[in-house]
N, C-alpha and C positions, 0 to 999 in steps of 0.2 A: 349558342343560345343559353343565355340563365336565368334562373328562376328566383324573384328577390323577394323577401319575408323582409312585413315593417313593422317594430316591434315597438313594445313603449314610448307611443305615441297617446295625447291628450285626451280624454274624454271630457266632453265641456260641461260646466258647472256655470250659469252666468249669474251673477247679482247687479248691481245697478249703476255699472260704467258707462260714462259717456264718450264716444267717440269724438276724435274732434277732426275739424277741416286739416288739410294740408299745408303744408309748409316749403318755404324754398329752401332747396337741399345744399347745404354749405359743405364741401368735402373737407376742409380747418377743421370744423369743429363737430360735424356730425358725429354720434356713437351709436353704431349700428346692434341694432336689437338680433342675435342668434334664435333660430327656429332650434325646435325640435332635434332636428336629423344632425346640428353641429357636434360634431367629433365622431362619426357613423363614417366609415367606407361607401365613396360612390357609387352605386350600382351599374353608373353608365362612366362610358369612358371617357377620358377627357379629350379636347380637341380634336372631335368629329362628332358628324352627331349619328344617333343612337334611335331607334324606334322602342317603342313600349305599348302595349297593351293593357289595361285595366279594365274592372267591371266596376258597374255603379248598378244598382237596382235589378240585377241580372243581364240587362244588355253591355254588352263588350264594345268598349272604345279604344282609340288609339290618339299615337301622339308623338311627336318626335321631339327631340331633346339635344341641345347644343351643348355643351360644359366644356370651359374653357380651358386651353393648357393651364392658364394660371391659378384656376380653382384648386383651393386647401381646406381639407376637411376644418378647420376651425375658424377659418375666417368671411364672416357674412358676405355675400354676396345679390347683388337686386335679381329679380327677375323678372323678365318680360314673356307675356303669351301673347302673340298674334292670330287673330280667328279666321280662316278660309272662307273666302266665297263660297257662293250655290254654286255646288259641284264641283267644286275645287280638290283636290285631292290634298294634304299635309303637304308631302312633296311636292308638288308643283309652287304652293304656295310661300314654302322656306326661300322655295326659288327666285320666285318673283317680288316678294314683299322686300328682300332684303335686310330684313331683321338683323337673321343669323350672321352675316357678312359684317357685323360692328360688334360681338360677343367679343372679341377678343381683344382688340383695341381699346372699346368702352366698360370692360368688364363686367359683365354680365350672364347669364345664364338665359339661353332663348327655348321654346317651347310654342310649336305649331302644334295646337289639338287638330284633331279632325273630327266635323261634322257627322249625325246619324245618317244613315243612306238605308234607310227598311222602304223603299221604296223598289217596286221590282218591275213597274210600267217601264215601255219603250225612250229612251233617251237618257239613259243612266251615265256616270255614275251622280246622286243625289245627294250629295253631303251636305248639310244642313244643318239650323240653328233653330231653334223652341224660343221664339224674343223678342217683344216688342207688338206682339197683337198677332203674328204669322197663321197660328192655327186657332185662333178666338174671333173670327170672323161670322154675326154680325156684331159689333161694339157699338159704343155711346154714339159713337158720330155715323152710324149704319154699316153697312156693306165695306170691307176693304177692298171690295177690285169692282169695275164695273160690270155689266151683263155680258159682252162681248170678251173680257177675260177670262170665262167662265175654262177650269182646265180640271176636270173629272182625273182625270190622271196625277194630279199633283198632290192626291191623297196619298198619303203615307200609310202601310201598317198599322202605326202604333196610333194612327191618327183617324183610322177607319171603323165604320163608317164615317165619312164623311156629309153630315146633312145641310149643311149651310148652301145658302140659292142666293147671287151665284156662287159656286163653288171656286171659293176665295184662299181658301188653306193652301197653303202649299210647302212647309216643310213639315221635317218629323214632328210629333207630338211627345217624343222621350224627354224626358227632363234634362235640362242641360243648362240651369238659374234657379226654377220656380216649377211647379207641377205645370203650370199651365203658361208660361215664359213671357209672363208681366205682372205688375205686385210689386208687392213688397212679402210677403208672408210664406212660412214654408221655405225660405232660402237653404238651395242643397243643390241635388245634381251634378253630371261630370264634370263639371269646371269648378265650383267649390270644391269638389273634392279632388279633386286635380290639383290646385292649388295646397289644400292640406297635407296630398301623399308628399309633394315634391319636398316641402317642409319638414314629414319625416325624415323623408331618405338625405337632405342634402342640408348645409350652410346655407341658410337663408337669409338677407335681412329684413327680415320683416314689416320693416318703414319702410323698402322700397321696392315693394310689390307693382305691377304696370298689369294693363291689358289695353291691346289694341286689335284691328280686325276691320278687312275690308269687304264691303256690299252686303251680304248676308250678316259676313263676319262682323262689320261695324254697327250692326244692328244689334248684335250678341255684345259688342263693346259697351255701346250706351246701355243696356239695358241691365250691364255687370257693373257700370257705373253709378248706377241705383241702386242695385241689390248688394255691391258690396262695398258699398260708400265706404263702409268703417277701415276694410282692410285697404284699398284698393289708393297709391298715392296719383296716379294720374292717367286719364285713358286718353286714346287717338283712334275716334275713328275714322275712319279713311270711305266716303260716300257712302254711308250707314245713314239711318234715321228709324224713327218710331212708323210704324203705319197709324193713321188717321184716328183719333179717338185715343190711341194709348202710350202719347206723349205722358214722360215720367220727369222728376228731377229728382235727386240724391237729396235726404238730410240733415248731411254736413257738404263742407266743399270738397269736391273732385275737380281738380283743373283739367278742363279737356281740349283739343286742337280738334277741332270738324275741318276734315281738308274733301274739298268737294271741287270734280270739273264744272268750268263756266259753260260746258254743252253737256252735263249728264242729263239724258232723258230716262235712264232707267228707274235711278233711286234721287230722283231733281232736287236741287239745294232750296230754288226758291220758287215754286209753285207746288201743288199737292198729287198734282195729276201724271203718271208717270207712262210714257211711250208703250209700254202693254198693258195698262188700263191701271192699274193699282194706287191706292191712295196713301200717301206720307204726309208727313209731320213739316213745313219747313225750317230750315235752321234758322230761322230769325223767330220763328214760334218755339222751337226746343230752346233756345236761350233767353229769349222777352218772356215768354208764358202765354197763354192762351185759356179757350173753354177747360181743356185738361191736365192742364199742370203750371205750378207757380213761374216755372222756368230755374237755368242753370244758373243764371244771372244774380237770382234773390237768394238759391240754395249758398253760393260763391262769395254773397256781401257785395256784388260790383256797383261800383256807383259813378258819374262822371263821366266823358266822354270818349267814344273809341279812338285809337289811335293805331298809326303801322306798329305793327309787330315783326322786328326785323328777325330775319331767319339766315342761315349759310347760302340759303338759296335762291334768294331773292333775283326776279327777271325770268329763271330758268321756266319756262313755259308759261311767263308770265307771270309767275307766282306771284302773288298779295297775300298777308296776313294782315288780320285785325283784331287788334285786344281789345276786348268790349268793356272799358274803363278800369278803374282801381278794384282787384276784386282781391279782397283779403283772405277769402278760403281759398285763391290758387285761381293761376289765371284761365278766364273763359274766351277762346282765338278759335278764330273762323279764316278759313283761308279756300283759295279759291285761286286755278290754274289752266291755261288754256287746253283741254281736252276733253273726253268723255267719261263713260264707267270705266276706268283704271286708275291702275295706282298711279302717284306724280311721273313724272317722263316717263312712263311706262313698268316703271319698276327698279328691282337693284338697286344700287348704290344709293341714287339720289332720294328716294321713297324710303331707304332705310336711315338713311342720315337724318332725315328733315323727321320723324319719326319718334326716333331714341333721344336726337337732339332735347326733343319738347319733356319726355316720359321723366327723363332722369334728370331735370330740373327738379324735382319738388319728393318730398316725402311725408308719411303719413306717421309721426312720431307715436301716436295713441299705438299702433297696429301694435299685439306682443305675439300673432299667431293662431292660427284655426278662427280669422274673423273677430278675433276679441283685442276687446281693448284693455287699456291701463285701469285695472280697481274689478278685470275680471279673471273670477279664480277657475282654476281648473285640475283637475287629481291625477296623478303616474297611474295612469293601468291602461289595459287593454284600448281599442277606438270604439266606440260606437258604430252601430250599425249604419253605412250613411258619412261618416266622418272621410273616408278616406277609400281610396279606390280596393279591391280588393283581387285575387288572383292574379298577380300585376308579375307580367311576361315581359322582358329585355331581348332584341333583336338586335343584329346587326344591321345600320343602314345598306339596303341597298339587297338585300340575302331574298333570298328566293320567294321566301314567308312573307315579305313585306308588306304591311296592309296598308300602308302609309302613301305607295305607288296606285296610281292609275290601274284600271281592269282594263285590260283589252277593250276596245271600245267598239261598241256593237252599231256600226254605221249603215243608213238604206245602201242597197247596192242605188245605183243613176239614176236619181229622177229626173233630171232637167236632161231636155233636149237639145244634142249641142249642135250651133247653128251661130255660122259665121259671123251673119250680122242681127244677132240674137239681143236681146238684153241684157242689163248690168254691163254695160258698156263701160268705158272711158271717156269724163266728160272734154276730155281734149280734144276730141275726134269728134266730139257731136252727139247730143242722146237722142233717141226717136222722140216721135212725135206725143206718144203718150208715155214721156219720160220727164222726170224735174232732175235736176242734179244737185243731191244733197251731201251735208257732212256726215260721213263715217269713216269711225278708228281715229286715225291722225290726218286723213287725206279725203276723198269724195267720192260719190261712184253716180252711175246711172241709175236713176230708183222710179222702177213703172207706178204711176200716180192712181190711189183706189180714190174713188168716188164715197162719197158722205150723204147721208140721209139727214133734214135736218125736221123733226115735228115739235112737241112741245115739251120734247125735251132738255134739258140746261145742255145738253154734250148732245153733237156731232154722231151719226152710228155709220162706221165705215161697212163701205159693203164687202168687208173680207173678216177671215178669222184672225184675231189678233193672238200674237207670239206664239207659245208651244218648243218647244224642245226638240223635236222631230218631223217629218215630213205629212203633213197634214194636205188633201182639196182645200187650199187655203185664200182662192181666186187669184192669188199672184202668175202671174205668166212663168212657162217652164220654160223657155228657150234661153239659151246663153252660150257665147264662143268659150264654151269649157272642153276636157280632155275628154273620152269617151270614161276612163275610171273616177273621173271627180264623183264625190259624195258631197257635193253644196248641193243646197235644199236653200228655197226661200220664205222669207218671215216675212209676215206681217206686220209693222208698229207704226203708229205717230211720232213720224221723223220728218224734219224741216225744216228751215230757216230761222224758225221764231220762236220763243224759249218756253212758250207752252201750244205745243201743236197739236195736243190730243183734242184741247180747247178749241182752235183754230182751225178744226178737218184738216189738218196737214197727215197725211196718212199717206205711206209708200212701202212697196216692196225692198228688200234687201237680200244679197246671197250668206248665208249661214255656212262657216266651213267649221271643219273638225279642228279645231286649235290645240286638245291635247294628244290629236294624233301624230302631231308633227313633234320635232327632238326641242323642246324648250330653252331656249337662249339662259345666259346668264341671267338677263334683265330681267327673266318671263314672257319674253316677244313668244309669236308663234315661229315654230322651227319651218325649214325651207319645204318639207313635207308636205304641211299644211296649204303654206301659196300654194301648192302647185293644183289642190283641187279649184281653186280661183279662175275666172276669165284670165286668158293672156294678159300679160303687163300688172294685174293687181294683184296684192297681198292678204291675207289672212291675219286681222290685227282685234284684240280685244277692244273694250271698249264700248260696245251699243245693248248690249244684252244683260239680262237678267242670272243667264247660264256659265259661269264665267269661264268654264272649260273650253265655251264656243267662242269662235270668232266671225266675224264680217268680212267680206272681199271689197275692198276699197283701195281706190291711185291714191299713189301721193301727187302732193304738189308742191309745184316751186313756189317761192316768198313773190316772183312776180304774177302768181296765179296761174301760171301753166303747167300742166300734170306733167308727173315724170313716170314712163314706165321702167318697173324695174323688174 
C-alpha cells in the first residue's frame, strides 16, 4: 500500500473562453494537449489495475484504474470512465462492461469510479449516483415514481430525512456532478474532481477525455454530458436516461451513442413508464427536445435525415444504430438490441468494443484541463478546495482492503416454499393455471399473474407491492421446485408481452436470485453459484431489475421456441 501526494496542480482563474463542440478525432494529424501530471511518476502501476481511494467534501470514495503497459510518463494519453449500476460494485462492473479489456490495444487509460452506498437498510450493497432528478423528487412534471413505488428504504443518509410522497428518492444525495445532481450550476463533486486528480498525477490528453456508464451509471453519464460539455469529448450511455421533468441538453456538442434493449422495462427507451413504477425521459425526447429541454439534437447542429449507423457489430443481437442526421457538433446515434436491462450481449468484449469504438472517434480541442477551455488562464500553486480529490490512498487490486469488491452479501435465509410442482416453472413443461409466460433475462419463465384495480385513474393499480430489493409480504405466491438453501425471493413488476405493460395491467411475479453471490464470468454473466438458487433447469441472468447486483431465474430457449433446460 502507498500513499500518493499531488502537488502543483492548477487553481482556476476563469475569464471569458468559449468552449466549443467536438470534433472527429484524426490520429495524422491530431496534437494532443498534455495535463498537468505529464512528466510526474505514476502512482499506479502499469498493466493491471490498481484501486485508489479519495475524499471529496469529507465523504471517501473509490475507484479503480487500468494504466496500460504502454503508458509514458510524457506522452498524452485519452481516458475513459465507466459508471456502475445501482449496486454494482467497481469490480464487478470493470468485469462486465468490458472497458478495461480494450486499454491496451486501443491505448487508453480505463477508470471504474464506484457509486456512494450511505445507505444502511436491508438489501445492500447501494452504490449509487446523485443525477438526473434521482433525489429532487417532486419536479416540473410531478412525482418520479408512482404511488405503489413508494420504497421508505431507498432513502439514503445523506439524503435523510426523506419527505417527498411518494417516496420517490432513491439514491445517495452526496455530490457526485452538482449539489443536488441536475443543473447546470455549482459543477464539482467526486467525478470532476476525479477527473482533475487523474490529470495531476498522470499524461493526459485532455481533447480526449470520455465518460460512459450503464443504468444508474448512464444516468450519471448523460447528466456529465451536460455538466461537463466543455471538457468531456464524447459519452455512451448504455440504458441511462433523465427521470421525468429533468431531461437536460449540453451547450456545446457532446456526440453521444444511447444503446438501449428493445425489451428494457426498467430504464425503457421508448415509453416513460418503467416496470417498477418510475418515470423517464424517452430517447426520442432527450434528442428531439420536449416541455424540458431543447434536445441533443439542436445542442449537436443535426439537421436532415437519420440514417444506419454502421458499427463492428452490426446483427449481433440484433443490433441497429441510428445517426440522427448531419450533426456538426459530433454525432447524436441511438442504438437498440435485442434484450433487456444489460449491457450488449450481455457484457465483455462485445459491450466493450461497440463502446470505445464510438468514444474515441471524436475530441474536444478547446479542452486545455480542470474543465477550461482555450483563452482560460489559470496560476502554478497549491489546488483549491474542491479542485481535486484529497487524502487519496493506492491499493493493490484484489488486497484484503479492497473496497472496490463486493461486501459479503447479507441474503434472507428461504423464504419460498419448495414444492415440486410449485411456481416459476418452465414454460416448456406447461405454467399453471394462474400463470402467463413471460420474457426474462435472455430466455422466459413462469410468472403468477397479479390482478389490477382500474378507477379513475390514468394507470392500472396492481394488487401487489411493486419491486424492493428484499423479501417483502409482496402478494407474489412463495412456492417454487427450488433447493431447500435457495435465497430467491419474489418481485413484483410490470412484465409482459407489450412494450408498455405498467400501462397495460400487465403485472407478474418473478424469482429474484443473488447474482453477485455467484463467481462472475468474464462477461459479467451470473456465476454457477448463483443458478443454483433457481428452479431446476433455470438460470440466474441480469437484465429485469433496477438492482443490478440481482438477477431473475429464467429458461432459455431454442430459435425454434422450445426451452432448453440447462
Amino acid at each position: 500500500m502507498t500513499t500518493c501526494a499531488i502537488l502543483l496542480v492548477a487553481s482556476l482563474s476563469f475569464v471569458s473562453a468559449k468552449p466549443s463542440s467536438s470534433s472527429p478525432y484524426d490520429p495524422e494529424t491530431h496534437v494532443a494537449k498534455g495535463s498537468r501530471g505529464c512528466g510526474s511518476e505514476s502512482p499506479y502501476r502499469r498493466g493491471t489495475t490498481s484501486v485508489a481511494t479519495g475524499t471529496y467534501a469529507g465523504v471517501e470514495w473509490t475507484y479503480r484504474i487500468y494504466v496500460p503497459t504502454s503508458y509514458k510518463k510524457n506522452t498524452p494519453m485519452p481516458l475513459i470512465l465507466q459508471h456502475p449500476g445501482w449496486g454494482m460494485t467497481a469490480s464487478s462492473e470493470e468485469a462486465g462492461a468490458g472497458i478495461t479489456g480494450y486499454a491496451e490495444s486501443k491505448g487508453f487509460i480505463s477508470v471504474t469510479p464506484q457509486g456512494g452506498n450511505d445507505n444502511r437498510h436491508a438489501g445492500g450493497p447501494w452504490y449509487s449516483w446523485n443525477a438526473v432528478g434521482t433525489t429532487q423528487s417532486p419536479g416540473a412534471a410531478g412525482a418520479t415514481c408512482t404511488s405503489e413505488a413508494n420504497f421508505p428504504s431507498y432513502c439514503y443518509k445523506s439524503c435523510s430525512p426523506c419527505t417527498d410522497k411518494p417516496q420517490c428518492h432513491w439514491t445517495t444525495c452526496h455530490e457526485t456532478v452538482t449539489p443536488t445532481g441536475t443543473g447546470r450550476t455549482d459543477t464539482g463533486g467526486f467525478i470532476p474532481s476525479l477527473y482533475n486528480t487523474l490529470e495531476s498525477q498522470l499524461c493526459i490528453d485532455t481533447t480526449r477525455e470520455y465518460a460512459a456508464g450503464e443504468s444508474n451509471g448512464g444516468m450519471m453519464t448523460y447528466q456529465l454530458g451536460v455538466d461537463l460539455a466543455s471538457r468531456l469529448a464524447a459519452i455512451v450511455p448504455q440504458f441511462g436516461s433523465f427521470h421525468k421533468g429533468y431531461a437536460m441538453a449540453p451547450l456545446v456538442g457532446v456526440p453521444v451513442m444511447d444503446i438501449h434493449g428493445t425489451s428494457d422495462t426498467t430504464v425503457p427507451a421508448n415509453v416513460s413508464l418503467s416496470g417498477d413504477g418510475y418515470y423517464y425521459t424517452t430517447t426520442h425526447e432527450i434528442f428531439n427536445g420536449g416541455a424540458y429541454s431543447t434536445g441533443w439534437k439542436k445542442a449537436n447542429g443535426c439537421t436532415g435525415t437519420p440514417s444506419h449507423y454502421k458499427t463492428n457489430y452490426d446483427g449481433i443481437q440484433s443490433l441497429w444504430c441510428v445517426l440522427e442526421g448531419e450533426c456538426p457538433g459530433g454525432d447524436v446515434v441511438r442504438c437498440s438490441y435485442n434484450a433487456g436491462h444489460n449491457w450488449f450481449h450481455n457484457g465483455g468484449e462485445d459491450n466493450g468494443g461497440l463502446v470505445t469504438d464510438f468514444l474515441l472517434k471524436f475530441t474536444k480541442l478547446s479542452h486545455i484541463g480542470f474543465g477550461l477551455s482555450d483563452g482560460d488562464q489559470f496560476e502554478e500553486k497549491l489546488p483549491a478546495p474542491g479542485d481535486v480529490l484529497t487524502d487519496i490512498r493506492v491499493i493493490a487490486g484484489g488486497a484484503v482492503d479492497d473496497p472496490s469488491l463486493a461486501p459479503e452479501p447479507v441474503w434472507p435465509e428461504q423464504t419460498l416454499k419448495s414444492e415440486s410442482k410449485g411456481h416459476y416453472g418452465n414454460p416448456s413443461t406447461g405454467c399453471l393455471q394462474d400463470e402467463d409466460a413471460v420474457p426474462a433475462g435472455t430466455g422466459h419463465t413462469c410468472a403468477p399473474k397479479i390482478g389490477v384495480s382500474v378507477n379513475n385513474s390514468a394507470l392500472p393499480t396492481p394488487h401487489c407491492k411493486l419491486g424492493g430489493v428484499s423479501p417483502s409480504a409482496n402478494g407474489c405466491p412463495m412456492d417454487a421446485h427450488v433447493s431447500q438453501s435457495s435465497m430467491a425471493w419474489p418481485i413484483c413488476l410490470a412484465k409482459g408481452i407489450s412494450g408498455d405493460p405498467y400501462s397495460n395491467g400487465e403485472f407478474h411475479c418473478l424469482l429474484v436470485c443473488p447474482c453477485e453471490a455467484g463467481k462472475i464470468g468474464s462477461s459479467g454473466e451470473c456465476g454457477s453459484h448463483s443458478h443454483s438458487h433457481c428452479p431446476s433447469g433455470a438460470r440466474c441472468e441480469r437484465g429485469d431489475l433496477r438492482k443490478r447486483d440481482q438477477g431473475v431465474c429464467t429458461y432459455s430457449i431454442h430459435k425454434d421456441g422450445d426451452s432448453l433446460v440447462v
